[in-house]
VEXMIRO-71548 format. One record per residue (C-alpha): z, x, y. Coordinates in steps of 0.02 Angstrom, whole numbers, padded with zeros to 5 digits, always signed. Layout:
N
ZXY;...
//
This chain:
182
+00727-00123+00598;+00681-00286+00537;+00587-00351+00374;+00463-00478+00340;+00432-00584+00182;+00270-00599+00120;+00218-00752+00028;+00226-00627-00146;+00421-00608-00187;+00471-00430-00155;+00347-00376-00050;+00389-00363+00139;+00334-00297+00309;+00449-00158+00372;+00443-00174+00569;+00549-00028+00641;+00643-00049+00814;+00536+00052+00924;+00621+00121+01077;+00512+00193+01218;+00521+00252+01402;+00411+00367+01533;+00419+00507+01408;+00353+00422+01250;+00410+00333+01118;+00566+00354+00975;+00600+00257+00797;+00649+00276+00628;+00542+00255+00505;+00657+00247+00363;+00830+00239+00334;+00904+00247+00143;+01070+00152+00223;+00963+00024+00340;+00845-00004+00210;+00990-00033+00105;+01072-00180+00219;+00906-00253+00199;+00931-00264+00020;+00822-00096-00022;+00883+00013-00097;+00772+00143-00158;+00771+00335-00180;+00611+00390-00132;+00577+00557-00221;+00396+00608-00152;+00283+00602+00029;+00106+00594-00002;+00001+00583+00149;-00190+00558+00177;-00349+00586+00291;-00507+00483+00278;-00651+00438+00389;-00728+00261+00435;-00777+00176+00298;-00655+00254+00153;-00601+00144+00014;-00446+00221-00071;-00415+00101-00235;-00354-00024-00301;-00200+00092-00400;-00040+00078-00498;+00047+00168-00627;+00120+00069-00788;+00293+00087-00832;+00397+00204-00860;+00313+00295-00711;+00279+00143-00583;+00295+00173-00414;+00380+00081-00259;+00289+00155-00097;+00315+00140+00083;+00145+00129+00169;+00128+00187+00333;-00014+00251+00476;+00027+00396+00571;-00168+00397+00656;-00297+00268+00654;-00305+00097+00560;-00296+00018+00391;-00327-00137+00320;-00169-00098+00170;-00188-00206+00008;-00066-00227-00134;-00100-00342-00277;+00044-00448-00389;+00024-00365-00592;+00177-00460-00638;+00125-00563-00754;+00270-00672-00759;+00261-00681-00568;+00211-00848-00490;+00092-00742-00369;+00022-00633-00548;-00169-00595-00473;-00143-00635-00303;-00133-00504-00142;-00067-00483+00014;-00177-00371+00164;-00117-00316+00319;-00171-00217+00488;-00078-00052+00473;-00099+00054+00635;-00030+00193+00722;-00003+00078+00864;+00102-00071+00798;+00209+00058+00677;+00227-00093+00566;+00245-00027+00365;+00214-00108+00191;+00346-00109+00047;+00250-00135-00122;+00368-00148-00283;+00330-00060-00435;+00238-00192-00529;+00076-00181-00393;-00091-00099-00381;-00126-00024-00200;-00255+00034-00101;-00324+00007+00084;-00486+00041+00185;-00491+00134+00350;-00559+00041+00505;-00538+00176+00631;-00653+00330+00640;-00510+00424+00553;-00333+00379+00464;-00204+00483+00418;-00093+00384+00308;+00083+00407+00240;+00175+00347+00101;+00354+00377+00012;+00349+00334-00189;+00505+00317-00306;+00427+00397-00444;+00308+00558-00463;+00142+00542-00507;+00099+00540-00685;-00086+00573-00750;-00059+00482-00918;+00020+00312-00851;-00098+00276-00705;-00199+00128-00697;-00337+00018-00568;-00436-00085-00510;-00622-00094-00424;-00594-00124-00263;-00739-00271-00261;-00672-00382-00422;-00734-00536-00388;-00574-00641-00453;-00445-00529-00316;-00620-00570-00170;-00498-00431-00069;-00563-00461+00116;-00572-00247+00150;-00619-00283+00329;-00793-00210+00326;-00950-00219+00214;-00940-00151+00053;-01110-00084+00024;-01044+00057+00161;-00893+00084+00076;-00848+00261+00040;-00767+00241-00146;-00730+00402-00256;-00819+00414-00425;-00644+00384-00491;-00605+00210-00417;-00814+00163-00456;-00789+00165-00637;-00614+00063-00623;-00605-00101-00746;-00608-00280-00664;-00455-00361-00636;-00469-00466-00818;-00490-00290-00916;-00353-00189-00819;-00225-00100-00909;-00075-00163-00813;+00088-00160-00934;+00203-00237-00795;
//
């Protein structure tokens, strides 16, 4: 298992050691003591997992302190353009995002930090995507972003007049008028 910096400080590219043969294929996708002599150490306390057709647009969320959430993003079917965006205001990278091809098929995985929003937008006709968070969701301390803020200009990898956004992430505030305490 190896990791990847990103150009944002804490947020890396979890590439697990894949081995395969005739029969198929075998890795771990997370290990608390590998991720740990990476420098991760996390307890992930939840699984959430996903299914969406072409087209779906799933955020941009977060949830504000004391509830913030680390995840582990990963695709079990299909393929996802996977966003996170730096709320850290005293962050050298505060605004700025990182995307990246998630797919079934290069098993590759995002790490974002508490102190990001997160979403991602399937390419594939379907997804099913998985992620690990540190913290249980919490109603009363979520937060996000519209997906189509013109100061983020998040490249989705499709047009997003077809987008298929919930009424939920529609009426989210612009980046300026988020309610990000990080």
């Amino acid at each position: 298992m190896t990791i990847e910096q990103t150009f944002i400080k804490d947020l890396v590219v979890v590439e697990p050691t894949v081995f395969g043969d005739e029969r198929g294929y075998f890795f771990e996708a997370y290990s608390k003591i590998k991720f740990k002599d990476l420098g991760i150490d996390i307890d992930f306390v939840q699984d959430n997992q996903s299914f969406s057709k072409k087209g779906t647009l799933r955020g941009l969320h977060y949830q504000n302190p004391p509830f913030a959430q680390t995840k582990l993003v990963r695709v079990l079917e299909g393929e996802i353009i996977d966003v996170a965006v730096d709320l850290r205001k005293d962050s050298p990278t505060y605004g700025k995002h990182f995307g990246i091809k998630l797919t079934a098929e290069n098993k590759k995985q995002l790490f974002v930090p508490q102190g990001f929003a997160h979403g991602f937008s399937v390419l594939s006709e379907t997804a099913v995507v998985m992620y690990k968070c540190d913290q249980f969701y919490n109603k009363q301390s979520e937060g996000g972003i519209r997906y189509d803020d013109e100061i983020l200009n998040v490249d989705w990898g499709m047009d997003l007049e077809d987008a298929i956004v919930s009424e939920k992430d529609l009426v989210l505030p612009d980046f300026a008028n988020c309610n990000s305490q990080f």
